[in-house]
C-alpha positions as semicolon CSV with decimal commas, in nm:
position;residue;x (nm);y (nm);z (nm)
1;X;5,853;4,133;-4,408
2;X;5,688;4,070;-4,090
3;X;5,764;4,327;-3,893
4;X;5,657;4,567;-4,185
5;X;5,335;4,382;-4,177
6;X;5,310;4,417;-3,779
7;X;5,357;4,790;-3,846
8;X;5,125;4,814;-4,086
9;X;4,838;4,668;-3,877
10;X;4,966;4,922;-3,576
11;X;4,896;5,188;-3,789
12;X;4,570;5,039;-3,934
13;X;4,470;5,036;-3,550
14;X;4,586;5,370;-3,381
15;X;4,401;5,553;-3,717
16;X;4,064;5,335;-3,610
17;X;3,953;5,602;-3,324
18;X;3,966;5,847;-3,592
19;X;3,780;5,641;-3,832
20;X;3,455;5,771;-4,015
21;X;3,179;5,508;-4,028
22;X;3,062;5,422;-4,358
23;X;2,727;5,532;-4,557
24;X;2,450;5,367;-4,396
25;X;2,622;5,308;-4,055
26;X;2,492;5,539;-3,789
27;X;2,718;5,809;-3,660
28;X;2,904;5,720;-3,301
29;X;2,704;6,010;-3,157
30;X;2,338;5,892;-3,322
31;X;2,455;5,545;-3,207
32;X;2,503;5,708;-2,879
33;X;2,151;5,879;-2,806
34;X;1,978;5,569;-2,914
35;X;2,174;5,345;-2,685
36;X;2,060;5,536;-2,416
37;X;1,701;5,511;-2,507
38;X;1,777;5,105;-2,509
39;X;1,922;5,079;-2,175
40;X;1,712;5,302;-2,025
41;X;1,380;5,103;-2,151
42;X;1,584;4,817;-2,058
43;X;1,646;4,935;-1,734
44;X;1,270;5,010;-1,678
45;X;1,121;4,707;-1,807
46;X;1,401;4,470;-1,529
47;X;1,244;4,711;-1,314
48;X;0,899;4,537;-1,359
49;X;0,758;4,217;-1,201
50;X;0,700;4,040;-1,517
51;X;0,772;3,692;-1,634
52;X;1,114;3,686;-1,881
53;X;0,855;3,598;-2,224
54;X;0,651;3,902;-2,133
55;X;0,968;4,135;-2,054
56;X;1,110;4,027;-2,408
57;X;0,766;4,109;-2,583
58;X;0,721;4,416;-2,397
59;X;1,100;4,557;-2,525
60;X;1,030;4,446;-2,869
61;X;0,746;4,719;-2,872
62;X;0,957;4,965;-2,709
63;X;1,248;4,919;-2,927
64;X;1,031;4,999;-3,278
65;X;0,952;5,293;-3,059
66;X;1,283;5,376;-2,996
67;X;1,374;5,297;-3,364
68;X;1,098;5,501;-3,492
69;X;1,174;5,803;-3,277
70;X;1,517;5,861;-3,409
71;X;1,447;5,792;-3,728
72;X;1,629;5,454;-3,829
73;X;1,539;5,140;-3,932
74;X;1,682;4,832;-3,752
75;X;1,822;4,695;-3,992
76;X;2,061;5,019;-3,985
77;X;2,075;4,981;-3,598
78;X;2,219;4,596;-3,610
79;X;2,430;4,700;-3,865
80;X;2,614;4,968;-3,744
81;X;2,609;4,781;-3,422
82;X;2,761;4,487;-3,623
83;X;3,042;4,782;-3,774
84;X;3,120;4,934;-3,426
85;X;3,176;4,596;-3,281
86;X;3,423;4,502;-3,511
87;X;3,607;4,817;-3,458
88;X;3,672;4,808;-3,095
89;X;3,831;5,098;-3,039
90;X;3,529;5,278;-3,176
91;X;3,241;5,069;-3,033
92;X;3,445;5,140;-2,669
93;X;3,440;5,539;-2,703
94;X;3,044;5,454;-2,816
95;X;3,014;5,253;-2,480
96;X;3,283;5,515;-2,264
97;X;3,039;5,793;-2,396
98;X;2,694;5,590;-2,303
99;X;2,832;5,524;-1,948
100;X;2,934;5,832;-1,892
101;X;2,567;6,007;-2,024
102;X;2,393;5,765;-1,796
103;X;2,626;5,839;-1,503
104;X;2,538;6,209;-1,569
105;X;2,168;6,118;-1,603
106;X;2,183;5,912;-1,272
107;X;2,375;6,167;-1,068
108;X;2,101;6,432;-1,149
109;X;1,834;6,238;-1,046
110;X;1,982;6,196;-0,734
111;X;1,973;6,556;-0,662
């Protein structure tokens, strides 16, 4: 009975990667684009010589920028962030995918 029920969660986890996100759960690749808008406006505002309370107010008002220009509501951002992080094999391809788009990003800058 156990090992059936070892098997059974196997299965339950190789099918994850495949796994469609449910209604009201951005898409991994919408996910995707607007992680790169938050890093990179994280990035920027680190980049700035301001105290930590003014760096936290100043990325709130980015982020309902960010939020606004693709559409979404955060509530839909912290939940699908809430979904992909509790399916890790998903919420790593999101995070494989962001590094690599930033890595692309970084390397063309550079030329």
């Amino acid at each position: 009975m156990i090992s059936l029920f070892i098997v059974f969660l196997f299965l339950l986890a190789c099918n994850e990667h495949d796994e469609q996100p449910p209604p009201g759960i951005l898409s991994k690749e919408k996910m995707i684009t607007v992680l790169i808008d938050i890093y990179l406006t994280e990035s920027a505002i680190s980049l700035k010589n301001i105290t930590r309370d003014s760096s936290v107010a100043l990325y709130s008002l980015y982020e309902k920028e960010i939020f606004k220009k693709h559409n979404i509501s955060d509530s839909v951002f912290y939940r699908s962030r809430e979904f992909y992080y509790n399916h890790p094999k998903m919420y790593y391809s999101i995070y494989e995918s962001l590094v690599d788009s930033l890595s692309m990003r970084q390397a063309r800058r550079r030329l």
